[in-house]
Structures are given as structure tokens and as C-alpha cells.
Backbone bond lengths (Angstrom), bond angles and torsions (degrees), N, CA, C in turn:
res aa  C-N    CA-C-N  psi(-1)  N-CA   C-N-CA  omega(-1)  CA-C   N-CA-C  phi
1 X - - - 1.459 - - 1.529 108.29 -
2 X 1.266 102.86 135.14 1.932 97.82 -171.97 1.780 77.61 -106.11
3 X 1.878 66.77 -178.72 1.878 104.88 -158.32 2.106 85.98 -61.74
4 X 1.244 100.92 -46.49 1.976 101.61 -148.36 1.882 83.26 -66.13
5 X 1.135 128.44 -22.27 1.640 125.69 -160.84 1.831 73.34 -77.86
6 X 1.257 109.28 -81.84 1.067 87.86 -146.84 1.722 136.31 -66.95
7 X 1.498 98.35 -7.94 1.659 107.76 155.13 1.278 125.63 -52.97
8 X 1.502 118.35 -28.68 1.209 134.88 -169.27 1.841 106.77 -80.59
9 X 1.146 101.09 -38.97 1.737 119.55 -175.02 1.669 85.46 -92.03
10 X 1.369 147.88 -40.49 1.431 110.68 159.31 1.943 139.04 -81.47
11 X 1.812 96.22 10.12 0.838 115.52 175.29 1.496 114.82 -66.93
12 X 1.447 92.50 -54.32 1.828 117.51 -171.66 1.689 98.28 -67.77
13 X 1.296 128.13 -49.53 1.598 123.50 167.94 1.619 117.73 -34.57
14 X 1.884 99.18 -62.55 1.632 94.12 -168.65 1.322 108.03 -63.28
15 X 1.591 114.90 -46.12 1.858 87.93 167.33 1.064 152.88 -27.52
16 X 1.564 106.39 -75.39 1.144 114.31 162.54 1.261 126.73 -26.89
17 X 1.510 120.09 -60.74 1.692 137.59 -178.69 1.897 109.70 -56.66
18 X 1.233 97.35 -51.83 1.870 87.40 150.93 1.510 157.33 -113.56
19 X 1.437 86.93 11.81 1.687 115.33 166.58 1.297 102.71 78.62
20 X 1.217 108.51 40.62 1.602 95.90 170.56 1.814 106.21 -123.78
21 X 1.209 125.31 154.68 1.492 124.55 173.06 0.939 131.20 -113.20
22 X 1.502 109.00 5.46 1.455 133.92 -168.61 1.305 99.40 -96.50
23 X 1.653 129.44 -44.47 0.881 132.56 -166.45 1.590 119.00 -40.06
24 X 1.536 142.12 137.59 1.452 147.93 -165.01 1.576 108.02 -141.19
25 X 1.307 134.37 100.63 1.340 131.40 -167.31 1.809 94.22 -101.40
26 X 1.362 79.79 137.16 1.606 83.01 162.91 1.834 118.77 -114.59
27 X 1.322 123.46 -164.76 1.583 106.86 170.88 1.142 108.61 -87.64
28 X 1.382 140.73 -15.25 1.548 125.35 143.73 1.186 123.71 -80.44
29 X 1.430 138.05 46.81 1.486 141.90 144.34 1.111 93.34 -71.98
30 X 1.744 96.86 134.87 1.457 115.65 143.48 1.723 114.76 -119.98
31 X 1.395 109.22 -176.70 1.111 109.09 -163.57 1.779 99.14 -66.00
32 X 1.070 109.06 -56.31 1.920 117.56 -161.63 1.793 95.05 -39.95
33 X 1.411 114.76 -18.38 1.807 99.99 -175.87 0.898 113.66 -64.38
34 X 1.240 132.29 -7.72 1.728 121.86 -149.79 1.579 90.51 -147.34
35 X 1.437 102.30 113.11 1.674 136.99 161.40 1.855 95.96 -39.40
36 X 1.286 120.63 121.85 1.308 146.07 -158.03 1.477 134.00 54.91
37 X 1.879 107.71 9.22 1.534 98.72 -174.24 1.480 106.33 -70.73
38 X 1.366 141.91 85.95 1.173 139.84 172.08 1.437 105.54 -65.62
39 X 1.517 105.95 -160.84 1.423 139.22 176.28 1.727 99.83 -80.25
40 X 1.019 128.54 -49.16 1.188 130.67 173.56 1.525 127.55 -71.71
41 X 0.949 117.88 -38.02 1.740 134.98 162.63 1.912 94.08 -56.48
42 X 1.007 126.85 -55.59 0.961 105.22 -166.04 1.209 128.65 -88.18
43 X 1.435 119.22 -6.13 1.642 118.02 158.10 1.123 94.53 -71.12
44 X 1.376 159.31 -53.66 1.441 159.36 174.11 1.928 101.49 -41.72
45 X 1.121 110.42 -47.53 1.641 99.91 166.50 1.866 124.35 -67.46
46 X 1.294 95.54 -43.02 1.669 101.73 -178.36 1.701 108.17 -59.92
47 X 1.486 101.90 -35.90 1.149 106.75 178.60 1.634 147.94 -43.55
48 X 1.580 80.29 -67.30 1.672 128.27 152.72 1.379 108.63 -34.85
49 X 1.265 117.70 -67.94 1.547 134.87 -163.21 1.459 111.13 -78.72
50 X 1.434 106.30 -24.99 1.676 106.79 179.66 1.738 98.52 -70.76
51 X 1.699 115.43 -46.05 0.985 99.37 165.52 1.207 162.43 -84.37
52 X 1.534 107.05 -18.80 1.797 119.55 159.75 1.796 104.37 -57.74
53 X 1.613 116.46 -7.13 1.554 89.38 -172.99 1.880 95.33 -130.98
54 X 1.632 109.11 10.80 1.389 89.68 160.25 1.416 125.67 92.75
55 X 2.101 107.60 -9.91 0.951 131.59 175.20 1.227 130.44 -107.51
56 X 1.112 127.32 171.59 1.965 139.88 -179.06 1.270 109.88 -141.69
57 X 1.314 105.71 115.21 1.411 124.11 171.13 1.390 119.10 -95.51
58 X 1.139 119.14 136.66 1.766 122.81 -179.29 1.781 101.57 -89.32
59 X 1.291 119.87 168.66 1.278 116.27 -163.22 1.291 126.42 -93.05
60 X 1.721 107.50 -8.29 1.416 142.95 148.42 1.346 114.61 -29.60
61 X 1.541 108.97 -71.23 1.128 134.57 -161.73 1.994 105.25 -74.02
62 X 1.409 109.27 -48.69 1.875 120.49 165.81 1.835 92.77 -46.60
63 X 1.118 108.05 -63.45 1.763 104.40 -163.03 1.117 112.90 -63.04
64 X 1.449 141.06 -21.23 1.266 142.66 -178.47 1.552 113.74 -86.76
65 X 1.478 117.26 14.00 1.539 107.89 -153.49 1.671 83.30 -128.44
66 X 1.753 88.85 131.51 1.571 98.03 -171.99 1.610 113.21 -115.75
67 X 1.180 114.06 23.07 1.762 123.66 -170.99 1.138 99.99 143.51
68 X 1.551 102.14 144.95 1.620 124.41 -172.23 1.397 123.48 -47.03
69 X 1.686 106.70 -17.64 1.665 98.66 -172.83 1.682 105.69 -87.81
70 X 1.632 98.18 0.10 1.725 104.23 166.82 1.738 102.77 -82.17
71 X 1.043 133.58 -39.77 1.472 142.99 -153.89 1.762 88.05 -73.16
72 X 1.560 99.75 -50.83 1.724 101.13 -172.29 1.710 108.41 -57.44
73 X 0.965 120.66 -48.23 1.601 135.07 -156.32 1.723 88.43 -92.92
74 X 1.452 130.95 -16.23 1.644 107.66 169.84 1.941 100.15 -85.86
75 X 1.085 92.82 -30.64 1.987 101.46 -164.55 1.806 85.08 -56.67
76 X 1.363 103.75 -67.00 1.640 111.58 -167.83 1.633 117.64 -38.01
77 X 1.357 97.76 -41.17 1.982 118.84 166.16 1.006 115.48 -55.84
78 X 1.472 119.45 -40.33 1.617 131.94 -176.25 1.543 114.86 -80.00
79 X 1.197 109.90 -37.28 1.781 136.25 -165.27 1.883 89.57 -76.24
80 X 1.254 108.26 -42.58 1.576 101.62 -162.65 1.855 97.86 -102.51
81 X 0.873 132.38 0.03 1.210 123.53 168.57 1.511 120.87 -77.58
């Protein structure tokens, strides 16, 4: 699974989770860009994403992650283990 697949499969998550379709993440997105990513949206994202990709994240690993091109490069760690 490459990096752009799986940006793309957390692309299609953050939408969904805040109803927008416009939305475009890059690997420096963070959450504060996007008008409703709260505290709550985003257990609803970690969620989502653990399951379209098959993985489990410990809460260590959620708190240490400072923009999506960290989210891509932990999934990719997870995906190949």
C-alpha cells in the first residue's frame, strides 16, 4: 500500500466524519485546518480509519501524531508489520 493510497483512504474518512467533499488533506494537515475537526470528530476519525485499513492504534501512538503525513507513515508501519 503506498503513501498517496493511503492518504487517499484518509482522505475519504475525514470527509465523511465532517461532511464536507471539498475537503483536500495534505501531509502537513493538521486537525485545527478544518472547521469542525474537534475532540469528538476525531475519535470518530481514528476510528473510521482503524477500520477501512484493518488496524489498531494504542493511544500513545494517536497522541504523538502531529499531522497526517504522521498518520500516513504510522498506518504504513502498521500495514507492513
Amino acid at each position: 500500500m503506498t503513501d498517496l493510497e493511503i492518504m487517499e483512504g484518509i482522505t475519504e474518512v475525514v470527509r465523511e466524519a465532517l461532511d464536507d467533499d471539498t475537503i483536500i488533506l495534505t501531509p502537513s494537515s493538521v486537525a485545527g485546518d478544518f472547521a469542525g475537526w474537534d475532540s469528538f470528530k476525531n475519535i470518530a476519525i481514528v476510528v473510521a480509519t482503524e477500520m477501512r485499513f484493518g488496524v489498531k492504534f494504542r493511544t500513545a501512538e494517536i497522541e504523538s501524531l502531529k499531522e497526517i503525513g504522521d498518520f500516513v507513515a504510522l498506518i504504513r508501519k502498521k500495514k507492513g508489520a
